[in-house]
C-alpha positions as CSV (number, residue, x, y, z in Angstrom):
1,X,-113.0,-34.3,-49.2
2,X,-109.5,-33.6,-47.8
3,X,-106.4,-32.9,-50.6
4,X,-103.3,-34.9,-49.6
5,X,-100.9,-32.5,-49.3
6,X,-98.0,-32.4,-52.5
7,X,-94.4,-34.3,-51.1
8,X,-93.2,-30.7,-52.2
9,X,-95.6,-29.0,-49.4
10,X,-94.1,-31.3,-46.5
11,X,-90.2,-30.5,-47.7
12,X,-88.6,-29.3,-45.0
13,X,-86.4,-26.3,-46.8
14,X,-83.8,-26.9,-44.0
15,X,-82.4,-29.7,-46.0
16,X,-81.9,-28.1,-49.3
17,X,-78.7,-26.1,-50.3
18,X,-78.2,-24.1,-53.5
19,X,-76.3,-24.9,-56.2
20,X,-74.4,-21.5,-55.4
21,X,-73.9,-22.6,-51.7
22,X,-72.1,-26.1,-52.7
23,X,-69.1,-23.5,-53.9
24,X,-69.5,-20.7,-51.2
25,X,-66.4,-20.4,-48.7
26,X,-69.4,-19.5,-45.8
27,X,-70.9,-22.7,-45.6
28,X,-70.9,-24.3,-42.6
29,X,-73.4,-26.9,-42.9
30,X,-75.2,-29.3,-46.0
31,X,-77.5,-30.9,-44.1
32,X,-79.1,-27.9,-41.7
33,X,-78.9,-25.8,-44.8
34,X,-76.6,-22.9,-42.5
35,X,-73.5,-20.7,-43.8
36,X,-71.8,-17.7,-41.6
37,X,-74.3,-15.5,-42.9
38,X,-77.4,-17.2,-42.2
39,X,-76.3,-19.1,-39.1
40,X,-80.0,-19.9,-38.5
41,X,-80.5,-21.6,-41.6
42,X,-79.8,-19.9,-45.7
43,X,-83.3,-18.6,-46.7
44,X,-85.7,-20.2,-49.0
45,X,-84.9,-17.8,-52.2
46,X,-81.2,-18.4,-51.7
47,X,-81.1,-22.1,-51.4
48,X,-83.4,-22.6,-54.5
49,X,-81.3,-20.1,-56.4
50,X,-84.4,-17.2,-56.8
51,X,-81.8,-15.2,-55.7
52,X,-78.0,-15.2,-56.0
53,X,-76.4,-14.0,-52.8
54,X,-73.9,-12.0,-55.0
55,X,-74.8,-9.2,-53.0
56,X,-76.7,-7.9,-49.4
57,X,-79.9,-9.3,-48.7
58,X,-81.5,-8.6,-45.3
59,X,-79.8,-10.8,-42.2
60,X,-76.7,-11.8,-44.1
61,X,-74.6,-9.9,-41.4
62,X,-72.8,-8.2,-44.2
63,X,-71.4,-11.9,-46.1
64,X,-72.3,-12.7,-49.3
65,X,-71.0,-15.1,-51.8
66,X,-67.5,-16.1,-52.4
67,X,-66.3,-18.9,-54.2
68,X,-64.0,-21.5,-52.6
């Protein structure tokens, strides 16, 4: 028989925004999840805080974090 998938499974990441991003001058957007460095939407790592943007990671177009 078929597993329901978890709620968690069917989260669409493009509506989550790290607790780092909330104080980030670069963020553009809560809801779509977007900043000036990831225009296209803030990768999963970074919005669940895996990984603080304190310094490059790939596609960030050279921004990283800075506080309001």
């Amino acid at each position: 028989m078929p597993q329901e998938p978890s709620p968690l499974q069917a989260l669409d990441h493009r509506f989550l925004v790290g607790v780092g991003c909330l104080d980030c001058r670069h963020l553009i957007d809560l809801v779509e999840s977007t900043c000036l460095a990831f225009p296209a939407g803030i990768p999963l790592e970074i919005l669940q805080d895996v990984v603080h943007h304190d310094r490059s990671y790939p596609g960030d177009h050279g921004l990283h974090f800075e506080k309001v």
